[in-house]
PDB file of N, CA, C, O and CB in Angstrom:
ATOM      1  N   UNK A   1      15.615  14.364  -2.851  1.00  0.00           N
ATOM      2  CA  UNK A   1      14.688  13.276  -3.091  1.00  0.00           C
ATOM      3  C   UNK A   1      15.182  12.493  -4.301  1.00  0.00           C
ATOM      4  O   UNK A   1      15.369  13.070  -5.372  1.00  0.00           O
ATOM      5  CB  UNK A   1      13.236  13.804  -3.309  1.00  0.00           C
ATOM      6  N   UNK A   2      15.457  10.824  -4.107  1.00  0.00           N
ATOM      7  CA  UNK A   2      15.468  10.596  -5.599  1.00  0.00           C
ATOM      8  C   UNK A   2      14.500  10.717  -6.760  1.00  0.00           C
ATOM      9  O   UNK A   2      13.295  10.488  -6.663  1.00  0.00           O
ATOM     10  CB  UNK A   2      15.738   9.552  -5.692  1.00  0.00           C
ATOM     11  N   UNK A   3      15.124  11.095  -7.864  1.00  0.00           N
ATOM     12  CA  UNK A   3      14.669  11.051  -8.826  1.00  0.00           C
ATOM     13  C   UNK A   3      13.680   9.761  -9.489  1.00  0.00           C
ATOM     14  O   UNK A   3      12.790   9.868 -10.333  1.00  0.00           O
ATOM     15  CB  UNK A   3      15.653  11.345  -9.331  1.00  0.00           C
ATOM     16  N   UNK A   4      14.063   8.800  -8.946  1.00  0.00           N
ATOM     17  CA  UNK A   4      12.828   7.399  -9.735  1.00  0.00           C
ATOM     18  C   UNK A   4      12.112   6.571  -8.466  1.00  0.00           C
ATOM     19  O   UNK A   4      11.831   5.378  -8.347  1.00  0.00           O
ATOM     20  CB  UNK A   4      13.931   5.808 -10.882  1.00  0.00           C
ATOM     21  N   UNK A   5      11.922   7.830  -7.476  1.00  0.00           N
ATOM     22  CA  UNK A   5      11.529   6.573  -6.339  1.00  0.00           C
ATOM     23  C   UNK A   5      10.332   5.677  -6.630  1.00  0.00           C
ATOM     24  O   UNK A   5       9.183   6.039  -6.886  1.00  0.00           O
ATOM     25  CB  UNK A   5      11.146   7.204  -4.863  1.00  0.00           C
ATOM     26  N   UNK A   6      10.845   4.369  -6.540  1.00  0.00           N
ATOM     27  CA  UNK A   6       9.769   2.842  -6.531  1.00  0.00           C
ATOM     28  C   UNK A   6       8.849   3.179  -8.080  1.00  0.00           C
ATOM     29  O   UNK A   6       7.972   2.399  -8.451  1.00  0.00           O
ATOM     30  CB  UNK A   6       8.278   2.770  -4.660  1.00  0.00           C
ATOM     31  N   UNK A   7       9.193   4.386  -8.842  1.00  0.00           N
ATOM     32  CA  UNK A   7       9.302   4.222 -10.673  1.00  0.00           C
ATOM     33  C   UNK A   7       9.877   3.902 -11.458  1.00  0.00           C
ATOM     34  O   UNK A   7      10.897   4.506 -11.788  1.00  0.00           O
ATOM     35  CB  UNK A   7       9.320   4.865 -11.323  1.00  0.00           C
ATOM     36  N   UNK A   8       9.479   2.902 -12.023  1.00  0.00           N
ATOM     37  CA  UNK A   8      10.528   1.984 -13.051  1.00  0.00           C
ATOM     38  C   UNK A   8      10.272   3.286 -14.244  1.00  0.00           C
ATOM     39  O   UNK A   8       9.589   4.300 -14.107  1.00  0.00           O
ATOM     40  CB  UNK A   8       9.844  -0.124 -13.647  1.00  0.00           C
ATOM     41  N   UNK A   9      11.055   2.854 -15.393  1.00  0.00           N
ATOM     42  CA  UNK A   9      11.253   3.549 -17.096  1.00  0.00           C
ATOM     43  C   UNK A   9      10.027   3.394 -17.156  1.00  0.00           C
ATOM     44  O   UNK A   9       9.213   4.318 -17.123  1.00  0.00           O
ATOM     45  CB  UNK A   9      12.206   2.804 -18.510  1.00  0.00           C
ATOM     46  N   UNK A  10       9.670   1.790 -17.284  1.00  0.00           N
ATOM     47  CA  UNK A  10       8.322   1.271 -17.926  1.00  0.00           C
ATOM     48  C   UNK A  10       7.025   2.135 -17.305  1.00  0.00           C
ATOM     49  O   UNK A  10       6.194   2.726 -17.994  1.00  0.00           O
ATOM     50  CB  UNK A  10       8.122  -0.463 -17.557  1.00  0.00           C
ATOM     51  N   UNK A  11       7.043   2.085 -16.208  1.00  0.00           N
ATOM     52  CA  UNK A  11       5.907   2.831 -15.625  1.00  0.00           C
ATOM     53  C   UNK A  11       5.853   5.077 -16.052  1.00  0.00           C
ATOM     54  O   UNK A  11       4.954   5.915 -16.136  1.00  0.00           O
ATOM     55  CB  UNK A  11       6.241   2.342 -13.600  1.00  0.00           C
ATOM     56  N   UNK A  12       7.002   5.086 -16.153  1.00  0.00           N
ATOM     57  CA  UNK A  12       7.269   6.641 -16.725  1.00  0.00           C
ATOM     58  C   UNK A  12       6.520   6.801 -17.878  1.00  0.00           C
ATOM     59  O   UNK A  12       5.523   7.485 -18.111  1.00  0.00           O
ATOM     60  CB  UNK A  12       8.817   7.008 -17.131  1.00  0.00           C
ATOM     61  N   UNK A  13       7.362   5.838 -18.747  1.00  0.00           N
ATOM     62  CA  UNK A  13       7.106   5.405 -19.842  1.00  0.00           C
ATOM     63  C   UNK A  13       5.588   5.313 -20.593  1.00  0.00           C
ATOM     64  O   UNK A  13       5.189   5.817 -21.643  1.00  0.00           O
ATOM     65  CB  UNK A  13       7.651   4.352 -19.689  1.00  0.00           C
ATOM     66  N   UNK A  14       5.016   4.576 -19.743  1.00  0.00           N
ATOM     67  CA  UNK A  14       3.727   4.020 -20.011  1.00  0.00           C
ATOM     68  C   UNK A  14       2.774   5.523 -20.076  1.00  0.00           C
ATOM     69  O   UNK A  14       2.201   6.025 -21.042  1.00  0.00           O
ATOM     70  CB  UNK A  14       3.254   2.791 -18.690  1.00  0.00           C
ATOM     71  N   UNK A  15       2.852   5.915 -18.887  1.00  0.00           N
ATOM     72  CA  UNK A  15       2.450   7.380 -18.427  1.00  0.00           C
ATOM     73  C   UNK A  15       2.473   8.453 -19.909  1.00  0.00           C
ATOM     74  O   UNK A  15       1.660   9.019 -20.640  1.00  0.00           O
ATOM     75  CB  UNK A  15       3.762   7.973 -17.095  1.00  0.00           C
ATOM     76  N   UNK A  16       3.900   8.295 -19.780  1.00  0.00           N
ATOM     77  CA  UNK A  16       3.822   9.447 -20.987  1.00  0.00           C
ATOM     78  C   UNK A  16       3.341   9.102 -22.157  1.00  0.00           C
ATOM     79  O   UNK A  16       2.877   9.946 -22.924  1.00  0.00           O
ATOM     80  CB  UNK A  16       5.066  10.002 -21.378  1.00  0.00           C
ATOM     81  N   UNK A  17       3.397   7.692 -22.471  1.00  0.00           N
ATOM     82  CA  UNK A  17       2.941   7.092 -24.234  1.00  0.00           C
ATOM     83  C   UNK A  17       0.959   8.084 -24.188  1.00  0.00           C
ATOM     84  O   UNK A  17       0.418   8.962 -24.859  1.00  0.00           O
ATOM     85  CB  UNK A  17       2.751   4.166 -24.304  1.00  0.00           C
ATOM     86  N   UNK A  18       0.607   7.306 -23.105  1.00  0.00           N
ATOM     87  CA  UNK A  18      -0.943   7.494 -22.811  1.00  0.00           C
ATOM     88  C   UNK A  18      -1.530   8.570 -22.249  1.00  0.00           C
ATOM     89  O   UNK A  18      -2.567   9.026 -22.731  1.00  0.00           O
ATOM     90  CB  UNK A  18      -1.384   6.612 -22.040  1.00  0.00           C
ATOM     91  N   UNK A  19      -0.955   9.098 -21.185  1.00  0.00           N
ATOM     92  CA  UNK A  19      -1.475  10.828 -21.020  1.00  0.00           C
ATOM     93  C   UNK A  19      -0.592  11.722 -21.487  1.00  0.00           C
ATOM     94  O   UNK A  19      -0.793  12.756 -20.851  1.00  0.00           O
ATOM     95  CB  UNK A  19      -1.692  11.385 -19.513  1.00  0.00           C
ATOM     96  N   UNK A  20       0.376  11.898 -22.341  1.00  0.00           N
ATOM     97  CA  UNK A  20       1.260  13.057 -23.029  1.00  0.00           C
ATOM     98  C   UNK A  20       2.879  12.893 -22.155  1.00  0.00           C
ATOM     99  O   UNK A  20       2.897  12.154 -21.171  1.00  0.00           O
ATOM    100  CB  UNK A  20       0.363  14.902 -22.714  1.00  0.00           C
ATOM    101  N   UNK A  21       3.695  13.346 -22.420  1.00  0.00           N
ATOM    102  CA  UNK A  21       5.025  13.602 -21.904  1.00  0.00           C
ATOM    103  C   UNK A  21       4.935  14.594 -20.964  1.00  0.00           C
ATOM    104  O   UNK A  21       5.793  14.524 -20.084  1.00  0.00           O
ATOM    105  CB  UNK A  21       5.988  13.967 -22.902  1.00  0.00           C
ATOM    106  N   UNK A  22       4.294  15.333 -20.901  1.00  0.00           N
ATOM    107  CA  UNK A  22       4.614  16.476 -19.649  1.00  0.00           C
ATOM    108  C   UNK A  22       3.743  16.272 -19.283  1.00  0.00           C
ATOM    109  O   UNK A  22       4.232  15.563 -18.403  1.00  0.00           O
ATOM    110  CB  UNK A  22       4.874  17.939 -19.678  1.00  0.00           C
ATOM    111  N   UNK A  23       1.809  16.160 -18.919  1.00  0.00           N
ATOM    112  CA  UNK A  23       1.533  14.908 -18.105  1.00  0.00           C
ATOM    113  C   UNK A  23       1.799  13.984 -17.420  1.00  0.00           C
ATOM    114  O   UNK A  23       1.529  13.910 -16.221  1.00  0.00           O
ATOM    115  CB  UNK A  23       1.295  14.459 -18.356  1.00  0.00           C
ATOM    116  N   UNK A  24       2.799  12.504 -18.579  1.00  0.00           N
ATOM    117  CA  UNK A  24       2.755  12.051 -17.569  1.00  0.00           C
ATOM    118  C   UNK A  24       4.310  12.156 -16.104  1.00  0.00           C
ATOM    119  O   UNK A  24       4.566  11.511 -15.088  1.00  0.00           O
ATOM    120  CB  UNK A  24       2.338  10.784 -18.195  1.00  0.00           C
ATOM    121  N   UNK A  25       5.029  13.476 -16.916  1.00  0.00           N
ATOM    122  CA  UNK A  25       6.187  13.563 -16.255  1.00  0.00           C
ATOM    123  C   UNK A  25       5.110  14.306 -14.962  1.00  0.00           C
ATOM    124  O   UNK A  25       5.262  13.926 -13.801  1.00  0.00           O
ATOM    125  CB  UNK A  25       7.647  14.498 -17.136  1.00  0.00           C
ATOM    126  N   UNK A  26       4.595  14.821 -15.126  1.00  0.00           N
ATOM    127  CA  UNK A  26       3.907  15.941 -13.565  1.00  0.00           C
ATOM    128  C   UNK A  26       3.321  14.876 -12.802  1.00  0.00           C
ATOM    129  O   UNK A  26       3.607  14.884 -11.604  1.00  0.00           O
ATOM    130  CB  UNK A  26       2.366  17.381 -13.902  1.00  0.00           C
ATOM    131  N   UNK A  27       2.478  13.854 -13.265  1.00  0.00           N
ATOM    132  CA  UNK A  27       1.915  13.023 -12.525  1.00  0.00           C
ATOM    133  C   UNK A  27       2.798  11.777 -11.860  1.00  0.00           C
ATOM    134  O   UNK A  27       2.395  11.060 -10.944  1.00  0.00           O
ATOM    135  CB  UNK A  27       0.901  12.625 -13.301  1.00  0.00           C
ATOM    136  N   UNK A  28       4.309  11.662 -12.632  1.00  0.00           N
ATOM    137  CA  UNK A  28       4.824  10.711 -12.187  1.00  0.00           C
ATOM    138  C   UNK A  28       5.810  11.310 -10.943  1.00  0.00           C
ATOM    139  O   UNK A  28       6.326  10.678 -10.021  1.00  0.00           O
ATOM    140  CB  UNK A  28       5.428   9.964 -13.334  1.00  0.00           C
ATOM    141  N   UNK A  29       5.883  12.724 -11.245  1.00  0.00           N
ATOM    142  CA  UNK A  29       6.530  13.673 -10.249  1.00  0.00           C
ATOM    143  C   UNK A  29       5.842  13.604  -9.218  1.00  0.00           C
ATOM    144  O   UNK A  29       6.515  13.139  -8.298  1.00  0.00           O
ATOM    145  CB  UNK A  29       6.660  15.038 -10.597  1.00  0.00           C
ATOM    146  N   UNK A  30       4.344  13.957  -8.792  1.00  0.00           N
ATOM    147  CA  UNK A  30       3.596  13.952  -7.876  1.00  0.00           C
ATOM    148  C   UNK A  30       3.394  12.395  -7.203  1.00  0.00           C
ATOM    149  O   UNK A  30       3.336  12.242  -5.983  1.00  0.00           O
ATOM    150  CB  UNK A  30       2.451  14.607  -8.398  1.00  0.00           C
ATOM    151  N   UNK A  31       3.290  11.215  -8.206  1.00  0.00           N
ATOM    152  CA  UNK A  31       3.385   9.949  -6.541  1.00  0.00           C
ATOM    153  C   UNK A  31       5.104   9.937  -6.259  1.00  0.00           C
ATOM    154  O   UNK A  31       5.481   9.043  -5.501  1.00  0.00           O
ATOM    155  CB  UNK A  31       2.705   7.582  -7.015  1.00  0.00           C
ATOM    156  N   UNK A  32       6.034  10.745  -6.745  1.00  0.00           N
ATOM    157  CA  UNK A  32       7.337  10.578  -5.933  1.00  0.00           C
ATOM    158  C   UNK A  32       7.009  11.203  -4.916  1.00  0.00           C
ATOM    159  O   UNK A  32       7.118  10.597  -3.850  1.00  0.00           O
ATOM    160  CB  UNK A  32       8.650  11.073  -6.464  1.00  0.00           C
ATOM    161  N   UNK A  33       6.576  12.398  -4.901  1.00  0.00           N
ATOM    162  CA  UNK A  33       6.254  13.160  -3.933  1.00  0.00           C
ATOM    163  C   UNK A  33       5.433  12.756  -2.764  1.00  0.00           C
ATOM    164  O   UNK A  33       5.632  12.997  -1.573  1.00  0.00           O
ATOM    165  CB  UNK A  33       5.767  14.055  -4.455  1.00  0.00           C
ATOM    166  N   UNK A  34       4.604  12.186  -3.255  1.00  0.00           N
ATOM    167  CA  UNK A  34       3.548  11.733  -2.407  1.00  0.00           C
ATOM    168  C   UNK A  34       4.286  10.226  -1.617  1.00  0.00           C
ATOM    169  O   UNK A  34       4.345  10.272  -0.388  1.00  0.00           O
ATOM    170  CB  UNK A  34       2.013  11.440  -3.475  1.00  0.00           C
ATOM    171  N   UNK A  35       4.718   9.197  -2.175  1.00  0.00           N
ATOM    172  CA  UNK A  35       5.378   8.353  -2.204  1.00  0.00           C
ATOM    173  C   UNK A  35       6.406   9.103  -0.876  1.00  0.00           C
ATOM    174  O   UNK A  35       6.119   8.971   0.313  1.00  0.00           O
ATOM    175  CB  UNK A  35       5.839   7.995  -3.733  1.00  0.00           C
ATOM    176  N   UNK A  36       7.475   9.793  -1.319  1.00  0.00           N
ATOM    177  CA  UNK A  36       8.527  10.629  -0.050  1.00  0.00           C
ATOM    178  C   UNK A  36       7.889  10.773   1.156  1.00  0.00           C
ATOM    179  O   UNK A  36       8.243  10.338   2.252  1.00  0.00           O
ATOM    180  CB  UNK A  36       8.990  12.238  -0.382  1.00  0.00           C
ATOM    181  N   UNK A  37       6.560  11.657   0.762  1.00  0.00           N
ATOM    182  CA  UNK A  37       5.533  11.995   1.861  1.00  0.00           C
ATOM    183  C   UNK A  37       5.225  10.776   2.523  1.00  0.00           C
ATOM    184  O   UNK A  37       5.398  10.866   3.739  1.00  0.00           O
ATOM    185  CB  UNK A  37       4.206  12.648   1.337  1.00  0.00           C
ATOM    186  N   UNK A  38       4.884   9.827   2.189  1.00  0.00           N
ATOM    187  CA  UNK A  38       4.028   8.492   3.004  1.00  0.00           C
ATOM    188  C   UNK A  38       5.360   8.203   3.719  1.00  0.00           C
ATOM    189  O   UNK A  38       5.211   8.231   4.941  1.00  0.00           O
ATOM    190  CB  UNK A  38       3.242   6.900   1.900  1.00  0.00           C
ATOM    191  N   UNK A  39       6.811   7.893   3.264  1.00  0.00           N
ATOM    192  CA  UNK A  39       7.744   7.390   4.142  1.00  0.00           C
ATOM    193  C   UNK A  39       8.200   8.215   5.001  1.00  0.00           C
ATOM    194  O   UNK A  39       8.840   7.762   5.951  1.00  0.00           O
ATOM    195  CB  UNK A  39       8.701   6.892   3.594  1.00  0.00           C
ATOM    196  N   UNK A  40       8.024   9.356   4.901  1.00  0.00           N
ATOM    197  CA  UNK A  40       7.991  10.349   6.038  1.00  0.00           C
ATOM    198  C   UNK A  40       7.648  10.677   7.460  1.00  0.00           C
ATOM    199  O   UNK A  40       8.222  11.123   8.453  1.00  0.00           O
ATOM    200  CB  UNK A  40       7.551  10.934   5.723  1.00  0.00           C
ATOM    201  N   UNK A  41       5.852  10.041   6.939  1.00  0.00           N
ATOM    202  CA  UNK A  41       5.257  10.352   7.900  1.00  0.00           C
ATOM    203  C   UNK A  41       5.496   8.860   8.812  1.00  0.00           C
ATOM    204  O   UNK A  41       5.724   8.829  10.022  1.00  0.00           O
ATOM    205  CB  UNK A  41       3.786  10.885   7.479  1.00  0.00           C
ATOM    206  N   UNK A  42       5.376   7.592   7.858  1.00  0.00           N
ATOM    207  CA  UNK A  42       5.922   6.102   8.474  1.00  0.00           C
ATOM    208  C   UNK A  42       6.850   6.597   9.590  1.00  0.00           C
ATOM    209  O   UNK A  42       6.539   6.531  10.779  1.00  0.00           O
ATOM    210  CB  UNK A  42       6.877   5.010   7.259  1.00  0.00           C
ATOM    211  N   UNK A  43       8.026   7.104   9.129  1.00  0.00           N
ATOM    212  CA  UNK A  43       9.600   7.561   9.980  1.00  0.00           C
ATOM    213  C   UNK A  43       9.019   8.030  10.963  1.00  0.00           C
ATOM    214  O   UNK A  43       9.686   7.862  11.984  1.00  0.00           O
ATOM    215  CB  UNK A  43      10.780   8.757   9.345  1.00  0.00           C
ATOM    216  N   UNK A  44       7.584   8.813  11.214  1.00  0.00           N
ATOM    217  CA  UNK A  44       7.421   9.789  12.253  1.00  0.00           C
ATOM    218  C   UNK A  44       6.240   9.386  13.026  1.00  0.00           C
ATOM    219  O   UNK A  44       5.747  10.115  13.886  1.00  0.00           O
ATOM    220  CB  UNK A  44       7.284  11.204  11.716  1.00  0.00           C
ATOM    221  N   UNK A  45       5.966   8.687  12.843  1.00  0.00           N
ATOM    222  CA  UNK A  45       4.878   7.858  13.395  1.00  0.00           C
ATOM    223  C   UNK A  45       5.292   7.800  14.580  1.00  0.00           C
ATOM    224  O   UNK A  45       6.492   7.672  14.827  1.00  0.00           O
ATOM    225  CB  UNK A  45       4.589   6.534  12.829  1.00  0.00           C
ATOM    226  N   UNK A  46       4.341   7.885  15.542  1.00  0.00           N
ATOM    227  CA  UNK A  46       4.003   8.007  17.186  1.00  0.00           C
ATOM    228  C   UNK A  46       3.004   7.136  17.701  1.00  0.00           C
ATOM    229  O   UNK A  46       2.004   7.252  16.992  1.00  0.00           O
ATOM    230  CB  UNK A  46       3.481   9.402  17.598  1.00  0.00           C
ATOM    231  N   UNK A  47       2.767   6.045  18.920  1.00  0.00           N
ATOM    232  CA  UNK A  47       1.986   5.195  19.190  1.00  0.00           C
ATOM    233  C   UNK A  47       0.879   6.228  19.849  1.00  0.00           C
ATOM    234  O   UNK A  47       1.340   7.353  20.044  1.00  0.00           O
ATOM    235  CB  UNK A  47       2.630   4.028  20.005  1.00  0.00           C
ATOM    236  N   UNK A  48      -0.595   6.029  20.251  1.00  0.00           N
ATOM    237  CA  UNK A  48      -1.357   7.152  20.632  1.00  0.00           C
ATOM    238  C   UNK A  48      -1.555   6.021  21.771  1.00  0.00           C
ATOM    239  O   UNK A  48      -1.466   4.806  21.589  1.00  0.00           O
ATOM    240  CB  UNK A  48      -2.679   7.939  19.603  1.00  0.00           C
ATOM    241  N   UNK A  49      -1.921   6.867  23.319  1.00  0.00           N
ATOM    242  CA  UNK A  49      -2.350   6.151  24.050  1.00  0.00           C
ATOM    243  C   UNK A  49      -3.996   6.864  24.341  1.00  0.00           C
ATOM    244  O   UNK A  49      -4.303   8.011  24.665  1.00  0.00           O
ATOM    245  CB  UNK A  49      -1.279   5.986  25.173  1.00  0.00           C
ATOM    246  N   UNK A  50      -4.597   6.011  24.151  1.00  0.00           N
ATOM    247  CA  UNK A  50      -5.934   6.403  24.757  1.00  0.00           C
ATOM    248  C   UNK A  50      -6.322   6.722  26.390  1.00  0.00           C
ATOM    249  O   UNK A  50      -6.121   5.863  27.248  1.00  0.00           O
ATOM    250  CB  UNK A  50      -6.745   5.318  24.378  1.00  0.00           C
ATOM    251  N   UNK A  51      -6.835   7.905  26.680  1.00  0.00           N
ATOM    252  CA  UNK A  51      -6.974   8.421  27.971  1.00  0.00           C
ATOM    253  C   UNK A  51      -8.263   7.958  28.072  1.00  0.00           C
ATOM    254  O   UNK A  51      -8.565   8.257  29.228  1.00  0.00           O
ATOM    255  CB  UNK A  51      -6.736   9.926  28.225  1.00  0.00           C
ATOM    256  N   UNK A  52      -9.222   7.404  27.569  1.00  0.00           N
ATOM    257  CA  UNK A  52     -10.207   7.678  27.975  1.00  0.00           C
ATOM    258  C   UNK A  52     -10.389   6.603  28.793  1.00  0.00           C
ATOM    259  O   UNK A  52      -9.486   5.768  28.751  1.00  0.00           O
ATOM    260  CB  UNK A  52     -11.052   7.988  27.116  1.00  0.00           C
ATOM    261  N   UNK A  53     -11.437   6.359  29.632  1.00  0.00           N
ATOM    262  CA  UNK A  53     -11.952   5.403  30.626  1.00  0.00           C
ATOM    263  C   UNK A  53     -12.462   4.182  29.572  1.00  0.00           C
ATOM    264  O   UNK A  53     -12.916   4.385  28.445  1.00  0.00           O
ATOM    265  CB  UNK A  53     -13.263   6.133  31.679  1.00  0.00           C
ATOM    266  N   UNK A  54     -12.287   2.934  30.180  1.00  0.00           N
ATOM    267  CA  UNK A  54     -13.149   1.855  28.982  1.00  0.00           C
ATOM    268  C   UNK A  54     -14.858   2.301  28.988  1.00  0.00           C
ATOM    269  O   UNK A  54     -15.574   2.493  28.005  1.00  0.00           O
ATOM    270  CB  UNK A  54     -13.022  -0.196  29.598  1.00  0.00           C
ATOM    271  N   UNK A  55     -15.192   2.381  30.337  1.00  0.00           N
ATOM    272  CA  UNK A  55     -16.662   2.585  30.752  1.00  0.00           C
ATOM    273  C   UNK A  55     -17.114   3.888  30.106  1.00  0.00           C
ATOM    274  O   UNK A  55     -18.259   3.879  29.656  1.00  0.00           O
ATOM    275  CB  UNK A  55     -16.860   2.659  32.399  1.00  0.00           C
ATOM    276  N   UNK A  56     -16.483   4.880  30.000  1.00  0.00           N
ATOM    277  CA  UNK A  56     -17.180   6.102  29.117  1.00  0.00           C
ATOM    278  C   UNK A  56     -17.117   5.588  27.556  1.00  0.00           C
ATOM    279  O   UNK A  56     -18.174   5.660  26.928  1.00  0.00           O
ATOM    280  CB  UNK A  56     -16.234   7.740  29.296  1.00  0.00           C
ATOM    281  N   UNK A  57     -16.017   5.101  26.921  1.00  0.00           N
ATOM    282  CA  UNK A  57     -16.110   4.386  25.700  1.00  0.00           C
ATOM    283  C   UNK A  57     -16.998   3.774  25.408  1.00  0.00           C
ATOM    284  O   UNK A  57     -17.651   4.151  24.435  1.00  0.00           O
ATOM    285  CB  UNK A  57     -15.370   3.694  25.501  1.00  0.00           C
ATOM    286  N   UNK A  58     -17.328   2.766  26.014  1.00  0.00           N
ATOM    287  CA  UNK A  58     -18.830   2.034  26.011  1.00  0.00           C
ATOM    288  C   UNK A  58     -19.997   2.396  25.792  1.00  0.00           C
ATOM    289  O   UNK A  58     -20.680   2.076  24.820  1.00  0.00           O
ATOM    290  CB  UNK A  58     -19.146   1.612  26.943  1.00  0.00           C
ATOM    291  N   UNK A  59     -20.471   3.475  27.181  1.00  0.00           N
ATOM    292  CA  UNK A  59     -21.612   4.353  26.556  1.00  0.00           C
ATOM    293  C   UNK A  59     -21.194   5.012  25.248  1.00  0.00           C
ATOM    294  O   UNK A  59     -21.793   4.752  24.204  1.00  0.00           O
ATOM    295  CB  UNK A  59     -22.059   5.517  27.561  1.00  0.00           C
ATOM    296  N   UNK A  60     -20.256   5.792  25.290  1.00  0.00           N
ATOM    297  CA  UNK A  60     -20.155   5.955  24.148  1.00  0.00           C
ATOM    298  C   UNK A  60     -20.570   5.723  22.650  1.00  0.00           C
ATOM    299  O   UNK A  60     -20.792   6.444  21.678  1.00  0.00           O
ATOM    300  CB  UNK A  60     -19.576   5.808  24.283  1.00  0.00           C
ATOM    301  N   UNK A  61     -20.570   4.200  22.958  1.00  0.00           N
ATOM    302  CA  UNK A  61     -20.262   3.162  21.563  1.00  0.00           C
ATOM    303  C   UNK A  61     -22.064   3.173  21.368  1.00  0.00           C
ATOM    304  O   UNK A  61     -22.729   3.460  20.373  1.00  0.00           O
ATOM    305  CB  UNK A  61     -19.240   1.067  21.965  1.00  0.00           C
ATOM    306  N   UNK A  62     -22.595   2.641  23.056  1.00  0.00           N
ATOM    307  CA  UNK A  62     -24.201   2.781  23.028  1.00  0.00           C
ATOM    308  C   UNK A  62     -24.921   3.369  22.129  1.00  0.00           C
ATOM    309  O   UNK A  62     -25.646   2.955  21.224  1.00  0.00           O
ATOM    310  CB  UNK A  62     -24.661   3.371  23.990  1.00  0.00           C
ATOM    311  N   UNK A  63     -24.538   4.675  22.607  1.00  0.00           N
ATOM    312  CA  UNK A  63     -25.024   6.058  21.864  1.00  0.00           C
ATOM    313  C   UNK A  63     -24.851   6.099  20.526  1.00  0.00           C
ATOM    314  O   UNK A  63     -25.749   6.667  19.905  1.00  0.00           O
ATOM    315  CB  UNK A  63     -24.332   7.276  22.317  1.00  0.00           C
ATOM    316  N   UNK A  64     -24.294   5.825  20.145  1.00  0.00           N
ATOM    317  CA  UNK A  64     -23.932   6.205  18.584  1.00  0.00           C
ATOM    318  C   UNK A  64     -25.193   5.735  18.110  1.00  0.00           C
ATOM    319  O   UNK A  64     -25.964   6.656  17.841  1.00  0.00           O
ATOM    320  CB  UNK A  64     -22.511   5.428  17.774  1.00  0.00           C
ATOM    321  N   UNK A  65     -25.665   4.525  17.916  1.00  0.00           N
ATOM    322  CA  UNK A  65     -26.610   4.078  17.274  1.00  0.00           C
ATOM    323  C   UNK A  65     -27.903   4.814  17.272  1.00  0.00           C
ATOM    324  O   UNK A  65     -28.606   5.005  16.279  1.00  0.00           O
ATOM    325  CB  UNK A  65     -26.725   2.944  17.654  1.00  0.00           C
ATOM    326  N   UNK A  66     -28.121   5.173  18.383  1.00  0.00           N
ATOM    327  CA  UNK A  66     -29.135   6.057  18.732  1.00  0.00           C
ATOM    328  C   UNK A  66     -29.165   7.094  18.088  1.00  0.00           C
ATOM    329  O   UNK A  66     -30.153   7.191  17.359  1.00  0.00           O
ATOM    330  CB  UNK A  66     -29.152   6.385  19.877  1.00  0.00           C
ATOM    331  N   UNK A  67     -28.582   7.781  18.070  1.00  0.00           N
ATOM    332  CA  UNK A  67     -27.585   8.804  17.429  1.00  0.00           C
ATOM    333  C   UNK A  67     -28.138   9.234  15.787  1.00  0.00           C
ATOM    334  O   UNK A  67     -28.846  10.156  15.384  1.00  0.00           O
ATOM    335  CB  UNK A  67     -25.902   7.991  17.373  1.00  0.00           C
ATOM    336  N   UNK A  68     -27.571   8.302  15.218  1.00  0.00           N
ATOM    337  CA  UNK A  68     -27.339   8.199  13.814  1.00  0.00           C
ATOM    338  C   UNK A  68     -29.425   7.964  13.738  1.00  0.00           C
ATOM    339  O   UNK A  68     -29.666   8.693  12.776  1.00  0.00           O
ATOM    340  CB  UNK A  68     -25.891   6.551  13.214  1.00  0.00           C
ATOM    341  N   UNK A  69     -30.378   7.578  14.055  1.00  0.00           N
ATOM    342  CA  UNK A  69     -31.541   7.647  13.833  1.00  0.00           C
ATOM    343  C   UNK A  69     -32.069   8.642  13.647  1.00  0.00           C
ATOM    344  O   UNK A  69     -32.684   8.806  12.594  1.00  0.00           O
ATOM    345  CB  UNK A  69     -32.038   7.205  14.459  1.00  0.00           C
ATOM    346  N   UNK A  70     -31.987   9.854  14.825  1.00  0.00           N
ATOM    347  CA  UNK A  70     -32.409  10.954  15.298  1.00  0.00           C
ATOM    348  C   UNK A  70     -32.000  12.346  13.878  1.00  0.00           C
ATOM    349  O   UNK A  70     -31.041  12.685  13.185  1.00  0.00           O
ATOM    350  CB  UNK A  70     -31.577  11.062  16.938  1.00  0.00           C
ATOM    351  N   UNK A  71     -33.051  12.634  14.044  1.00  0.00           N
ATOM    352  CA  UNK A  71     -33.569  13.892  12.879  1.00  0.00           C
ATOM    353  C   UNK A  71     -33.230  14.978  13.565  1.00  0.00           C
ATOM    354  O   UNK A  71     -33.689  15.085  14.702  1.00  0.00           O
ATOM    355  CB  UNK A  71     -35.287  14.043  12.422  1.00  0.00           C
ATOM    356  N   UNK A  72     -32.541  15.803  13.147  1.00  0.00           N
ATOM    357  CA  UNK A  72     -32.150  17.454  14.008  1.00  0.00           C
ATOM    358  C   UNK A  72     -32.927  18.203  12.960  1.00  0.00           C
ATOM    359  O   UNK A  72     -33.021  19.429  13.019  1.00  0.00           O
ATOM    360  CB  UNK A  72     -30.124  18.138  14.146  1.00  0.00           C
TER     361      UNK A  72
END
């Protein structure tokens, strides 16, 4: 993984002046990580096709409202 992904100095920088040096090194470690993670999952991304019928969707959609009133 690189080391400064889409983190400038300044933004490291900033991090550590204001939440501590090893703070803000863990937190600037974790959106690389997270950051890697999001382009990851982008790369792996799959289109979903919906099976369902339009006409069961519909009621479907009906219902909800109803739904959300009702006290269990």
């Amino acid at each position: 993984m690189p080391h400064n992904l889409n983190l400038s100095y300044g933004t490291r920088k900033a991090l550590a002046v204001h939440v501590g040096e090893v703070a803000g090194n863990e937190i600037a470690t974790l959106i690389q990580q997270l950051a890697a993670e999001i382009k990851e999952l982008k790369r792996n991304k799959v289109n979903v096709t919906r099976v369902v019928p339009a006409a069961i969707e519909e009621d479907e959609n009906q219902l909800a409202p109803q739904l959300e009133f009702e006290h269990f």
